[in-house]
ROTIMAR-173176 format. One record per atom (N, C-alpha, C, O): atom name; chain; x, y, z; residue number from 1. Coordinates in Angstrom, 3 decimals. Layout:
+-------+--------+----------+----------+----------+-----+
! atomo ! cadena !        x !        y !        z ! num !
+-------+--------+----------+----------+----------+-----+
!    CA !      A !        X !        Y !        Z ! NUM !
...
+-------+--------+----------+----------+----------+-----+
This chain:
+-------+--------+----------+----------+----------+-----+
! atomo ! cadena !        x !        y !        z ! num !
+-------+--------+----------+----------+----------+-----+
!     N !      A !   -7.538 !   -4.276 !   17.419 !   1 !
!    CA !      A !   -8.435 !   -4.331 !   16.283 !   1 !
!     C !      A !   -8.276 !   -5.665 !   15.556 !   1 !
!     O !      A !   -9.149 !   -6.221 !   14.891 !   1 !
!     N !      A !   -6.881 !   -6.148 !   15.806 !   2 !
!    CA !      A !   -6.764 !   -7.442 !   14.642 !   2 !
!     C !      A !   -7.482 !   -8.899 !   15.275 !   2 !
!     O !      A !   -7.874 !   -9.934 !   14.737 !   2 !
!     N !      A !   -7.440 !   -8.443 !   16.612 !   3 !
!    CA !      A !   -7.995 !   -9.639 !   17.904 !   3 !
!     C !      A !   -9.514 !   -9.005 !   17.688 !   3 !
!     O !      A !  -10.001 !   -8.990 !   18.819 !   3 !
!     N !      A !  -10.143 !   -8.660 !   17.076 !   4 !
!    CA !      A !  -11.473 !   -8.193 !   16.809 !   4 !
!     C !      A !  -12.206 !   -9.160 !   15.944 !   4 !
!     O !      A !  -13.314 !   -9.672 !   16.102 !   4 !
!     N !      A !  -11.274 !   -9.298 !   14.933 !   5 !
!    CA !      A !  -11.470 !   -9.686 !   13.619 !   5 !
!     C !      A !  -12.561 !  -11.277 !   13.371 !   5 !
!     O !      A !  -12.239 !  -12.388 !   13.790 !   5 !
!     N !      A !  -13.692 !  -10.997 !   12.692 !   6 !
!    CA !      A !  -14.627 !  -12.615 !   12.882 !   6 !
!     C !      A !  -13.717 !  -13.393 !   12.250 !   6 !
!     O !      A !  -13.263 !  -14.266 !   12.990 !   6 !
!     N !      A !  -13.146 !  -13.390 !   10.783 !   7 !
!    CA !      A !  -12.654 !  -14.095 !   10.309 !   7 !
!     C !      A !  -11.100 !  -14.107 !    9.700 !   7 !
!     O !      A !  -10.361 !  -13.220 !   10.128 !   7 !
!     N !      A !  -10.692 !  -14.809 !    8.979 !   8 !
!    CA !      A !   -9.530 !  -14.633 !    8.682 !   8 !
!     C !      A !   -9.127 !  -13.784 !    7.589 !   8 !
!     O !      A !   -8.079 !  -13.154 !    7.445 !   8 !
!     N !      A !  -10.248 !  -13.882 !    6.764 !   9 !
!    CA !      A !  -10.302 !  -12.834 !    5.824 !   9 !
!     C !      A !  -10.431 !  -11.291 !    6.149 !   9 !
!     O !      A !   -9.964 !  -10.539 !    5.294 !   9 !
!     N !      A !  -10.961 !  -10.759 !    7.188 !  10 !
!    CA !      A !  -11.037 !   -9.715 !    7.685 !  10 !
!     C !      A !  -10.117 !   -9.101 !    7.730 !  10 !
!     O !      A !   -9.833 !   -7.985 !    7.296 !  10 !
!     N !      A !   -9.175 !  -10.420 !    8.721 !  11 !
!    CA !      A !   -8.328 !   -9.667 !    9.396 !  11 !
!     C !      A !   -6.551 !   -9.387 !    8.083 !  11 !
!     O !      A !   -5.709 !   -8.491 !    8.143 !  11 !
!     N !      A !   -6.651 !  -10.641 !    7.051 !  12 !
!    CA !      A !   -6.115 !   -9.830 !    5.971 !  12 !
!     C !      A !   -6.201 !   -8.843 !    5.308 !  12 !
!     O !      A !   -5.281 !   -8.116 !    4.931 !  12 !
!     N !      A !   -7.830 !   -8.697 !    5.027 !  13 !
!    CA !      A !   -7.965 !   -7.040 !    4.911 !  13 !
!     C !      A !   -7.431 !   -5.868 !    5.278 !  13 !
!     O !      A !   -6.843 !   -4.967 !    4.680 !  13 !
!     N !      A !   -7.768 !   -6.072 !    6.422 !  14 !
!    CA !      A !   -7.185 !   -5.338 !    7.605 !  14 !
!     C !      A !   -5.633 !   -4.659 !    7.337 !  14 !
!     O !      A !   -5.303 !   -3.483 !    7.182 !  14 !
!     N !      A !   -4.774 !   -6.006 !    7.353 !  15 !
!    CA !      A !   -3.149 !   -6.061 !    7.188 !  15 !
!     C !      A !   -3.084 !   -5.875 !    5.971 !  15 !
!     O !      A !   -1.927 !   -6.169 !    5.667 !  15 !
!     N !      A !   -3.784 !   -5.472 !    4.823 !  16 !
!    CA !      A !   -3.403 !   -5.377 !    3.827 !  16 !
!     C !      A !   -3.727 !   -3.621 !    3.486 !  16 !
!     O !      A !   -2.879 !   -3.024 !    2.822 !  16 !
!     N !      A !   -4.695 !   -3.031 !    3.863 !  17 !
!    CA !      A !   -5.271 !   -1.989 !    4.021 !  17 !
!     C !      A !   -4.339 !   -1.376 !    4.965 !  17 !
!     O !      A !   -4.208 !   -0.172 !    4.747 !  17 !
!     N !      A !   -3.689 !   -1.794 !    5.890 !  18 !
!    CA !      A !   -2.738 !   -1.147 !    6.814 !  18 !
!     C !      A !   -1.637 !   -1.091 !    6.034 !  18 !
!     O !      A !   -1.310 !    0.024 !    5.627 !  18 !
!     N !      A !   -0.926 !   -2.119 !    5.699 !  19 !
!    CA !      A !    0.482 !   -2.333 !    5.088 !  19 !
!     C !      A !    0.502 !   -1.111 !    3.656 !  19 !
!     O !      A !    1.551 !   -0.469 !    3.610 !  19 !
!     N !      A !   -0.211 !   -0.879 !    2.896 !  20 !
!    CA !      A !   -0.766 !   -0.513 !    1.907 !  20 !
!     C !      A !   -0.470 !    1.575 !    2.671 !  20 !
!     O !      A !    0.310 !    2.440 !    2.272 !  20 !
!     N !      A !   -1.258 !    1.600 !    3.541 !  21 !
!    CA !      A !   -0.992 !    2.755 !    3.929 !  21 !
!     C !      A !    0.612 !    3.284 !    4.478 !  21 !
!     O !      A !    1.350 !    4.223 !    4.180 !  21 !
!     N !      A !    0.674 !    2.284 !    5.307 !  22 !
!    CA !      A !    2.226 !    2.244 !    5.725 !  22 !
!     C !      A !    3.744 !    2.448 !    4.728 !  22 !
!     O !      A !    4.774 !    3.067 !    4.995 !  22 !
!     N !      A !    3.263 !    1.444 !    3.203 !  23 !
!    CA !      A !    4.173 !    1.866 !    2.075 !  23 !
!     C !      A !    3.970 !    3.419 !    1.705 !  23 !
!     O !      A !    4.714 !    4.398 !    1.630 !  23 !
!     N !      A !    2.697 !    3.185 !    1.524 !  24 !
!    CA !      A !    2.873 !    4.949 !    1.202 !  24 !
!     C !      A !    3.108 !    5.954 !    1.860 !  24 !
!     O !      A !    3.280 !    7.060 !    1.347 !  24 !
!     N !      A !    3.167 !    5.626 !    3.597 !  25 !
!    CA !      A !    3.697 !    6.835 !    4.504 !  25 !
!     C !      A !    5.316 !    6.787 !    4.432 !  25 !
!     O !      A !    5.950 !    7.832 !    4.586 !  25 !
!     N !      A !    6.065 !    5.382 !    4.162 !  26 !
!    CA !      A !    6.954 !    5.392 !    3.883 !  26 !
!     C !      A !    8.047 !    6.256 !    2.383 !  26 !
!     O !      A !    9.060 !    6.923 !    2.169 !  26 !
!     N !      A !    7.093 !    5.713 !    1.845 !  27 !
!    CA !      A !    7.605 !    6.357 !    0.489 !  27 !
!     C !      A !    6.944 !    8.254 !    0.363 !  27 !
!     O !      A !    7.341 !    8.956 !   -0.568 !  27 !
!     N !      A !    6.392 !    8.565 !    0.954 !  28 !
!    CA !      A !    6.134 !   10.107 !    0.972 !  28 !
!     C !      A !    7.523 !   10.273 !    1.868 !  28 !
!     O !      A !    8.355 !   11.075 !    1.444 !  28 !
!     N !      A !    7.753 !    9.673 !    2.876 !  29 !
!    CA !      A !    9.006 !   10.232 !    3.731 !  29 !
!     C !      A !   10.499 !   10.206 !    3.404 !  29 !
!     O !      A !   11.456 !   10.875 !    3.794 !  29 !
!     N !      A !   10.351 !    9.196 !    2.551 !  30 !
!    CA !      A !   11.846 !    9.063 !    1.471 !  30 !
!     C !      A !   11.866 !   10.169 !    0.710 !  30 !
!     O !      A !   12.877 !   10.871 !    0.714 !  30 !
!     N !      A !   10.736 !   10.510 !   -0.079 !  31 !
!    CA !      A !   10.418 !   12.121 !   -1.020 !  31 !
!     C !      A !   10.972 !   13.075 !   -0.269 !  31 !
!     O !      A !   11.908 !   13.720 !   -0.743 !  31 !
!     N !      A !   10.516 !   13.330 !    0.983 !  32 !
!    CA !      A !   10.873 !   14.386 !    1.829 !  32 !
!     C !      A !   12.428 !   14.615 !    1.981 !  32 !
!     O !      A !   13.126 !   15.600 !    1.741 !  32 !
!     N !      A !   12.750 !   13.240 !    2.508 !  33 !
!    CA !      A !   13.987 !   13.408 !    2.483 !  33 !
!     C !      A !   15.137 !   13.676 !    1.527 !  33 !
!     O !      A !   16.138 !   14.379 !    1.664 !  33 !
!     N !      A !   14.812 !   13.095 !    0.755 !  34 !
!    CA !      A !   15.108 !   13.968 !   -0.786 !  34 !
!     C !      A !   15.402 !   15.457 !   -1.128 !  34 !
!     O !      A !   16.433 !   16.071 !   -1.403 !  34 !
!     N !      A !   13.907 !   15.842 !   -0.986 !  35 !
!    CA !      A !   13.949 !   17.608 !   -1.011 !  35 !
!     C !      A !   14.725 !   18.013 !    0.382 !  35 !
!     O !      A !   15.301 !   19.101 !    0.402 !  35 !
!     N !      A !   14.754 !   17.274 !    1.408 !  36 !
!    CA !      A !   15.845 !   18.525 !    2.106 !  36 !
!     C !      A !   17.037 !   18.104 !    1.903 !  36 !
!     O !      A !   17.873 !   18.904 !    2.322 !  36 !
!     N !      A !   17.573 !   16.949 !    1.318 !  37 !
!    CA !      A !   18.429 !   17.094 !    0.793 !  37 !
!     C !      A !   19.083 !   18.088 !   -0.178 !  37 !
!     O !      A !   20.213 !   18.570 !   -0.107 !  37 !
!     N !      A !   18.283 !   18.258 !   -0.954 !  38 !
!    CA !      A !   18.467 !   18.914 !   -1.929 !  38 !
!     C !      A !   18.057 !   20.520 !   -1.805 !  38 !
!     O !      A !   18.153 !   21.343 !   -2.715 !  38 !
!     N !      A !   17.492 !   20.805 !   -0.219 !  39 !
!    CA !      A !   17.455 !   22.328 !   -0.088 !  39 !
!     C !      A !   18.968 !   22.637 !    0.123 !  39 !
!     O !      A !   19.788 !   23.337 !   -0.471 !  39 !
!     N !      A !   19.007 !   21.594 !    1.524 !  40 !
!    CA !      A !   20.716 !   21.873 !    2.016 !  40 !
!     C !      A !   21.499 !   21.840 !    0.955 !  40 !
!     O !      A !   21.926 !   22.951 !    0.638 !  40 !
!     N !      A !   21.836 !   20.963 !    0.297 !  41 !
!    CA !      A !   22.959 !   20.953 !   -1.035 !  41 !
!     C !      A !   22.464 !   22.559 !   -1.647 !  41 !
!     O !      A !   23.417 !   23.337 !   -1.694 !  41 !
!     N !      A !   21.524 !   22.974 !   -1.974 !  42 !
!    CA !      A !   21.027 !   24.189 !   -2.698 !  42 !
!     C !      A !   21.748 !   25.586 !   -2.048 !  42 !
!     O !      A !   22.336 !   26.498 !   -2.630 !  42 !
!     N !      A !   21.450 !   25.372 !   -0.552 !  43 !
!    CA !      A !   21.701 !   26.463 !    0.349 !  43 !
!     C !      A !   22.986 !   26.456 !    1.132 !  43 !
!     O !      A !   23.343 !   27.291 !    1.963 !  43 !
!     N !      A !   23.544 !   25.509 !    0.781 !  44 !
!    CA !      A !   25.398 !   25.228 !    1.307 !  44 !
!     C !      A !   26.279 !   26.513 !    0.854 !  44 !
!     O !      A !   26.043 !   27.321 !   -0.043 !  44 !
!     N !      A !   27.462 !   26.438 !    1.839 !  45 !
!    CA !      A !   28.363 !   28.058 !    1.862 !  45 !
!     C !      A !   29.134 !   27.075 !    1.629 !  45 !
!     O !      A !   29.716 !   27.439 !    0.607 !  45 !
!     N !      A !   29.634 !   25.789 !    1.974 !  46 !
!    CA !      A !   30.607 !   25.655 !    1.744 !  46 !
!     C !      A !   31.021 !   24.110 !    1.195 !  46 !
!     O !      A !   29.980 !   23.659 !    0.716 !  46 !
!     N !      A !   32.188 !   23.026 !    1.049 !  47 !
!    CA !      A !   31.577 !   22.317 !    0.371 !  47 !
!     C !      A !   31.462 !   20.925 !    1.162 !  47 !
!     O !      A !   31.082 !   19.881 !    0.631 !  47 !
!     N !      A !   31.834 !   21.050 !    2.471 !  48 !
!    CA !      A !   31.174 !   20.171 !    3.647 !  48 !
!     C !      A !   29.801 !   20.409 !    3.576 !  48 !
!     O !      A !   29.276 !   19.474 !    2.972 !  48 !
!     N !      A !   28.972 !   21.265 !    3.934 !  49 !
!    CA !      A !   27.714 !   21.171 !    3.457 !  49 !
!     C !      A !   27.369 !   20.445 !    2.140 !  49 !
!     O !      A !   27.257 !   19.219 !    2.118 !  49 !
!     N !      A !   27.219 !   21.134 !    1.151 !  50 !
!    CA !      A !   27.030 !   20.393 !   -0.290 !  50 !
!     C !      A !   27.331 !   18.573 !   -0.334 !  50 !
!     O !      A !   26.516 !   17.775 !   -0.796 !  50 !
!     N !      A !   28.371 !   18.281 !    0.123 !  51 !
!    CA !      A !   28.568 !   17.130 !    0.355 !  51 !
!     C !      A !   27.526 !   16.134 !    1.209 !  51 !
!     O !      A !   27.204 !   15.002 !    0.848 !  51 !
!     N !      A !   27.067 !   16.824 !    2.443 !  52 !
!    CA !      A !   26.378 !   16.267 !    3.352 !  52 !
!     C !      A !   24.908 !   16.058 !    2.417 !  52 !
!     O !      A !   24.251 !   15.054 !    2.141 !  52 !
!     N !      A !   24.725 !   17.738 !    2.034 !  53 !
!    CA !      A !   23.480 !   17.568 !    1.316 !  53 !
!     C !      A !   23.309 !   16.377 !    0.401 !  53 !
!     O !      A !   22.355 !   15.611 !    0.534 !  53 !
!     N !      A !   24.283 !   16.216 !   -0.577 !  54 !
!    CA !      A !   24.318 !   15.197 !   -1.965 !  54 !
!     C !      A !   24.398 !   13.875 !   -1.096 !  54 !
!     O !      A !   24.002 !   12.811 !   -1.570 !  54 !
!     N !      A !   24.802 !   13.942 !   -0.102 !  55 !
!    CA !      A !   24.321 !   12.119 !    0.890 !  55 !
!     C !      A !   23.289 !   12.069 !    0.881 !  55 !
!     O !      A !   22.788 !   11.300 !    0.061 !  55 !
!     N !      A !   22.350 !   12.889 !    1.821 !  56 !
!    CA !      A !   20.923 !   12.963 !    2.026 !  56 !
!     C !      A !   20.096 !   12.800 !    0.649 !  56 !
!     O !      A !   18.986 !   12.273 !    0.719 !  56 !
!     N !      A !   20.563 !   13.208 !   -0.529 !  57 !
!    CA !      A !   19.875 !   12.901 !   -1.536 !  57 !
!     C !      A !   20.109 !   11.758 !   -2.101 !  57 !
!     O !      A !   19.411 !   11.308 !   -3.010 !  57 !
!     N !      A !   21.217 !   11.124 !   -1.562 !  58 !
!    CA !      A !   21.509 !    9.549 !   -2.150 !  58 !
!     C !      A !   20.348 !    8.601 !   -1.529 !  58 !
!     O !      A !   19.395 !    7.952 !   -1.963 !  58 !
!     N !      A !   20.945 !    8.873 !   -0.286 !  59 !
!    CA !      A !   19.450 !    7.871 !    0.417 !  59 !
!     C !      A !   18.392 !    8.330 !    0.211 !  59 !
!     O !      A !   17.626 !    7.376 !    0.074 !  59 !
!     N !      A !   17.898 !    9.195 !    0.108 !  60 !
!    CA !      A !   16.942 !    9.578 !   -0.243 !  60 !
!     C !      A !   16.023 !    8.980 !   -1.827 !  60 !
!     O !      A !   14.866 !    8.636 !   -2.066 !  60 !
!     N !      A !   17.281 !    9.109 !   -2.620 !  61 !
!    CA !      A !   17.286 !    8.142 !   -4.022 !  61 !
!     C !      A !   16.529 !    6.714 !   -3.596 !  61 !
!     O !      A !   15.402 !    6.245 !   -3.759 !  61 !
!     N !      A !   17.824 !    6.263 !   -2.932 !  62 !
!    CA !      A !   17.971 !    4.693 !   -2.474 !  62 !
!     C !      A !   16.828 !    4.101 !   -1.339 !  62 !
!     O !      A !   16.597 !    2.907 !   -1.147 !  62 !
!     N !      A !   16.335 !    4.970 !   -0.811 !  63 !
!    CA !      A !   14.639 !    4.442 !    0.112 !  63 !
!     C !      A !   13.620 !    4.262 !   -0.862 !  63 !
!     O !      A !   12.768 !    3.378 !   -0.958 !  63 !
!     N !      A !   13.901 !    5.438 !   -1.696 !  64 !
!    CA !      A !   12.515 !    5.757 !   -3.081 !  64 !
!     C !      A !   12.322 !    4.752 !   -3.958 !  64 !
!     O !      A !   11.219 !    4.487 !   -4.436 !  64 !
!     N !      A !   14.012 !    3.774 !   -4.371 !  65 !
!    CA !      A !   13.643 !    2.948 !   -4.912 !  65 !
!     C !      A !   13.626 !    1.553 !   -4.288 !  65 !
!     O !      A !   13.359 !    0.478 !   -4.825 !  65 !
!     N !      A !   13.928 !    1.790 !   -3.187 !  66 !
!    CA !      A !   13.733 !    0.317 !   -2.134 !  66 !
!     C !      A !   11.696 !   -0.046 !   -2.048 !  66 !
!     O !      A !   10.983 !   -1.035 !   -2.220 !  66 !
!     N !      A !   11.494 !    1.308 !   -1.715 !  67 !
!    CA !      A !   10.299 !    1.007 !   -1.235 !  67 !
!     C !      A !    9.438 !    0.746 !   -2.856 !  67 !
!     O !      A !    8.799 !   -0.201 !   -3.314 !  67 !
!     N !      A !    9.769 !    1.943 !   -3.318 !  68 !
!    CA !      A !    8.640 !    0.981 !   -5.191 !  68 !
!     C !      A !    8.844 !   -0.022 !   -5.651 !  68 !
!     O !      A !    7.969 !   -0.511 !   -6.366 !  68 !
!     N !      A !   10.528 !   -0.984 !   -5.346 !  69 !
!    CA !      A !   10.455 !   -1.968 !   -5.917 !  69 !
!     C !      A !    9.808 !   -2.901 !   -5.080 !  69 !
!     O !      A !    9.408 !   -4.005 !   -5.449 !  69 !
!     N !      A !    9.692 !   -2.320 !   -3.674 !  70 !
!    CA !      A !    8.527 !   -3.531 !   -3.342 !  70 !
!     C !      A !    7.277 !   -3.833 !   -3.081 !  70 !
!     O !      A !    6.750 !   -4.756 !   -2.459 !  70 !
!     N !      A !    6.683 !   -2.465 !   -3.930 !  71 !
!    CA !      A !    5.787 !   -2.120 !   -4.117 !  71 !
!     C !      A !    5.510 !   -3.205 !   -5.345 !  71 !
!     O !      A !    4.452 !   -3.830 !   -5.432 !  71 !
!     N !      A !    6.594 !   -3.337 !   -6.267 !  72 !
!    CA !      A !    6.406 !   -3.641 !   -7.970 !  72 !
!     C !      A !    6.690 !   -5.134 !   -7.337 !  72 !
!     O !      A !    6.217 !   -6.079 !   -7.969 !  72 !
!     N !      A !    7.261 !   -5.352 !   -6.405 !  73 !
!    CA !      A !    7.325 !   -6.994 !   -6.006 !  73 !
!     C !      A !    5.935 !   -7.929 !   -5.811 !  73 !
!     O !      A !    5.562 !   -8.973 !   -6.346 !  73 !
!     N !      A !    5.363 !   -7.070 !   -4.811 !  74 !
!    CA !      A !    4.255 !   -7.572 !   -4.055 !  74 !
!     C !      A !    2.988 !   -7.583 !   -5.457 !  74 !
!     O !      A !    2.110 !   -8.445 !   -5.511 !  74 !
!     N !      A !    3.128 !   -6.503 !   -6.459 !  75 !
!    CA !      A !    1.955 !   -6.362 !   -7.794 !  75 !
!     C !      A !    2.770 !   -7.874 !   -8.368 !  75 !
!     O !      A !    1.882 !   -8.723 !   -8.293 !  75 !
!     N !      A !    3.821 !   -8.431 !   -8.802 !  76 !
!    CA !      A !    4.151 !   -9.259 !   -9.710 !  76 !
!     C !      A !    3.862 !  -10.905 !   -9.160 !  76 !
!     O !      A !    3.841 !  -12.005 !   -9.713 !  76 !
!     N !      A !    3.587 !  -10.222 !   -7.270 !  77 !
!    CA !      A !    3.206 !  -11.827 !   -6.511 !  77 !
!     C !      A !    1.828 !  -12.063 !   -6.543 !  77 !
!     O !      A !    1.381 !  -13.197 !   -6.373 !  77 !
!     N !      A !    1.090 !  -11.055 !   -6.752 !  78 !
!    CA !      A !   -0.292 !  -11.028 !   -6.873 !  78 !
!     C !      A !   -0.751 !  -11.337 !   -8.266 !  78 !
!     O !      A !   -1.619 !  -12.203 !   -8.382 !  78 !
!     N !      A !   -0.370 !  -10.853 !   -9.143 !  79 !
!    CA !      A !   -0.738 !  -11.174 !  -10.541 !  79 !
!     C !      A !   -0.045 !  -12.958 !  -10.517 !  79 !
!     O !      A !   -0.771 !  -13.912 !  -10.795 !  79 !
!     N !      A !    1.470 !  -13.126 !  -10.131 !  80 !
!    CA !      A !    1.493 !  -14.363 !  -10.389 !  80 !
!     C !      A !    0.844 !  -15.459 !   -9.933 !  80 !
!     O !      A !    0.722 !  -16.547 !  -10.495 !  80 !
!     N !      A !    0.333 !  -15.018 !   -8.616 !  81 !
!    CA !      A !   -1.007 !  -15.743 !   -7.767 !  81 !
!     C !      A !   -2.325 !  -15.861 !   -8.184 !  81 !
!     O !      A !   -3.001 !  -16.821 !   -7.812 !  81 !
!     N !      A !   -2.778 !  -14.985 !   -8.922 !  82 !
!    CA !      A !   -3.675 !  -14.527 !   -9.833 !  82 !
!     C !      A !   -4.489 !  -14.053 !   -8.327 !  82 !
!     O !      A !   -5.549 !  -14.605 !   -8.031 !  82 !
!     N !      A !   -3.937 !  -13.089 !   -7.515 !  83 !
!    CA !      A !   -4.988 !  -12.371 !   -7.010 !  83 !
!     C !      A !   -5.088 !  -11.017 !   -7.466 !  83 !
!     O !      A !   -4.296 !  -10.112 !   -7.729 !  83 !
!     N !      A !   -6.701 !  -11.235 !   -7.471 !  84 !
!    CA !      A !   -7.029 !   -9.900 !   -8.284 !  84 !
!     C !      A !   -7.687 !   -8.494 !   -7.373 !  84 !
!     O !      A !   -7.684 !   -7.300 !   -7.675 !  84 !
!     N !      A !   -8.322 !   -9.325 !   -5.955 !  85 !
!    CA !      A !   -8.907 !   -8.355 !   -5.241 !  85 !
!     C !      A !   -8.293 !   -8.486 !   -4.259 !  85 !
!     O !      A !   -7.546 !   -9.457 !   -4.131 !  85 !
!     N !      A !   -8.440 !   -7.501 !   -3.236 !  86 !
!    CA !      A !   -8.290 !   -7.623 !   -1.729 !  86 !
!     C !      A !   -9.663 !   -7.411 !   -1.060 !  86 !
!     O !      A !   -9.732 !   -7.272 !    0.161 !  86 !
!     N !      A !  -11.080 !   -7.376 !   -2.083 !  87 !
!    CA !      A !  -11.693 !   -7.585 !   -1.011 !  87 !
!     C !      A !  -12.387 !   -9.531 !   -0.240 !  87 !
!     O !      A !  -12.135 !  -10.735 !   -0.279 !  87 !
!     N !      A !  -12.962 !   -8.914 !    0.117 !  88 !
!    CA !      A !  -13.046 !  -10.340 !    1.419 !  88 !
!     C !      A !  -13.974 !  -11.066 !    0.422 !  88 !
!     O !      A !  -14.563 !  -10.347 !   -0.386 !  88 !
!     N !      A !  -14.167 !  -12.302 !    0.377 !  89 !
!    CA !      A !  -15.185 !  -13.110 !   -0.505 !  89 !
!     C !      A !  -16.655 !  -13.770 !    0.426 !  89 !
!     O !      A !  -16.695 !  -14.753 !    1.166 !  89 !
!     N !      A !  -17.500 !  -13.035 !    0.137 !  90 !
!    CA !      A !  -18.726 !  -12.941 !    0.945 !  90 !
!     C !      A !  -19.932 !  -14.059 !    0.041 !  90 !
!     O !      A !  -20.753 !  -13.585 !   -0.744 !  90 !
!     N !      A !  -19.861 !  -15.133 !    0.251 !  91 !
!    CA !      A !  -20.655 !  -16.373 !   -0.245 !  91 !
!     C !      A !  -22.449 !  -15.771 !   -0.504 !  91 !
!     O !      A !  -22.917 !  -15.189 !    0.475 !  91 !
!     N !      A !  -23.003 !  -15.853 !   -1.241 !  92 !
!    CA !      A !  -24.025 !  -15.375 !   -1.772 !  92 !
!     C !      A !  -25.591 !  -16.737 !   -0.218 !  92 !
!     O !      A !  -25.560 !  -17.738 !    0.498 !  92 !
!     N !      A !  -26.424 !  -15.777 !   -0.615 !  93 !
!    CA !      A !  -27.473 !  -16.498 !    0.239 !  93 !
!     C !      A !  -27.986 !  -17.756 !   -0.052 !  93 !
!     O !      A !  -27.679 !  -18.170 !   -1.170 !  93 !
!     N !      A !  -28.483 !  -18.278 !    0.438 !  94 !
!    CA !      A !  -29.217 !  -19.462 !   -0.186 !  94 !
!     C !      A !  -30.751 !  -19.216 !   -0.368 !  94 !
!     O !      A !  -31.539 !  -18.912 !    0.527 !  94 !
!     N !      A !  -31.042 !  -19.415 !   -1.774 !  95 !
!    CA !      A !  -32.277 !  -19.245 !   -2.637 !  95 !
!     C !      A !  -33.078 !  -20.208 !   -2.008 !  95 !
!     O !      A !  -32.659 !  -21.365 !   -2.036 !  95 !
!     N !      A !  -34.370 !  -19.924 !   -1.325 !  96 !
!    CA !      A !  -35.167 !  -20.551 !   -0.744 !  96 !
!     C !      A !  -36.342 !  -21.239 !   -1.765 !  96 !
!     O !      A !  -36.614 !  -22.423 !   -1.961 !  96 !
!     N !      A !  -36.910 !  -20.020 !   -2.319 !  97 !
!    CA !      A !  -37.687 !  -20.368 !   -3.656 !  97 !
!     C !      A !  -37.473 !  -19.442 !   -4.880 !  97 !
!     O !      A !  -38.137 !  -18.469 !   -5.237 !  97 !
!     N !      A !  -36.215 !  -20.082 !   -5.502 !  98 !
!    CA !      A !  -36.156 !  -18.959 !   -6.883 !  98 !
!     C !      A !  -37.135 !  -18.679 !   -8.207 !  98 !
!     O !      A !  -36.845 !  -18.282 !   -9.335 !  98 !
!     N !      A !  -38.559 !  -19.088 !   -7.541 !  99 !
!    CA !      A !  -39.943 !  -18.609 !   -8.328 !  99 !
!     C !      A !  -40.603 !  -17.912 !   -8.034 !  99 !
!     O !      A !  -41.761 !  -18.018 !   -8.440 !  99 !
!     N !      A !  -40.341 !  -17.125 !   -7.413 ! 100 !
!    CA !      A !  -40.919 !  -16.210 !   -6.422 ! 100 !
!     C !      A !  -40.300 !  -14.288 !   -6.632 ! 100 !
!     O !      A !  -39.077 !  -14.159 !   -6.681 ! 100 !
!     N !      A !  -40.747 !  -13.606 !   -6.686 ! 101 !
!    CA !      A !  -40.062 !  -12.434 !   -6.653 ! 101 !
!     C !      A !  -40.168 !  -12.163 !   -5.580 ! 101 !
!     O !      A !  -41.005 !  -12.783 !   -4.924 ! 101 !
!     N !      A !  -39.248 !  -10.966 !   -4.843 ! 102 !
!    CA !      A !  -39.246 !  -10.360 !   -4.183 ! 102 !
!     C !      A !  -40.727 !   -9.477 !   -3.002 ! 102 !
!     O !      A !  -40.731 !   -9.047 !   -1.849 ! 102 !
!     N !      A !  -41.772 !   -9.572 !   -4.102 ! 103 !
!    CA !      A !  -43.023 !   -8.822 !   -3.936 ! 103 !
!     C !      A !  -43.727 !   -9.913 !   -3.746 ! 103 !
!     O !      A !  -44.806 !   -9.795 !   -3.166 ! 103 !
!     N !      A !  -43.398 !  -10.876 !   -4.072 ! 104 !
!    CA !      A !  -44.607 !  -11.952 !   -4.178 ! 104 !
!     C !      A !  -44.811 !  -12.900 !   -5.017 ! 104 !
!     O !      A !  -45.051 !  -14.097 !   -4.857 ! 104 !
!     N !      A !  -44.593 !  -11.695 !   -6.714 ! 105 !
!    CA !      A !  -45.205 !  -12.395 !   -7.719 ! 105 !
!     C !      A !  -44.546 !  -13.328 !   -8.053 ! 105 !
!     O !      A !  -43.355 !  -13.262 !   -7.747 ! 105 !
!     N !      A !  -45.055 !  -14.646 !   -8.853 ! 106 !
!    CA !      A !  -43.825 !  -15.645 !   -9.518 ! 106 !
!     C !      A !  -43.953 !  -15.251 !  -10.959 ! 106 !
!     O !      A !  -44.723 !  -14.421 !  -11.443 ! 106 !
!     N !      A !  -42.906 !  -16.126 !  -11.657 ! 107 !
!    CA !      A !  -42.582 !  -15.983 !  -12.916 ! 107 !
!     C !      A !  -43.537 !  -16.422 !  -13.875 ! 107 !
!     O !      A !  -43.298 !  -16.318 !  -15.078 ! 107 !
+-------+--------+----------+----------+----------+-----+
């Protein structure tokens, strides 16, 4: 798809619209891991379990905030760049006769 791409702008789109999805499949899966952390720690008999569990919830912590802070990285490179969109910049037509309407009539 990226060898598709007409232009270069596209194909940032593209990688940006992908990457964009990818943080957030990431960071839903850190969540996850979290809660079973925290089932196991919940549902432990003994305190090798509980222990194991309270790991799984560390990393679980520690992905959650790996991945938002670079979430909050990439917003502070864009604002400092002053980019404001990700969409593609599509150059307007060239006005053949701007006295003219659409129908016919002129001004």
């Amino acid at each position: 798809m990226v060898a598709s791409a007409a232009t270069l702008t596209d194909t940032l789109v593209f990688m940006s619209t992908f990457l964009n999805g990818v943080i957030g499949l990431f960071i839903t899966l850190a969540i996850v891991v979290f809660f079973w952390g925290l089932i196991k720690y919940l549902w432990s008999m003994g305190t090798e379990d509980a222990h194991e569990g309270l790991k799984i919830m560390f990393w679980g912590v520690i992905a959650i905030f790996v991945m938002v802070s670079i979430w909050g990285i990439i917003r502070l490179l864009q604002s400092t760049l002053k980019v404001t969109s990700t969409d593609p910049v599509i150059p307007k037509g060239v006005v053949v006769n701007p006295g003219v309407y659409q129908q016919g009539n002129t001004y």
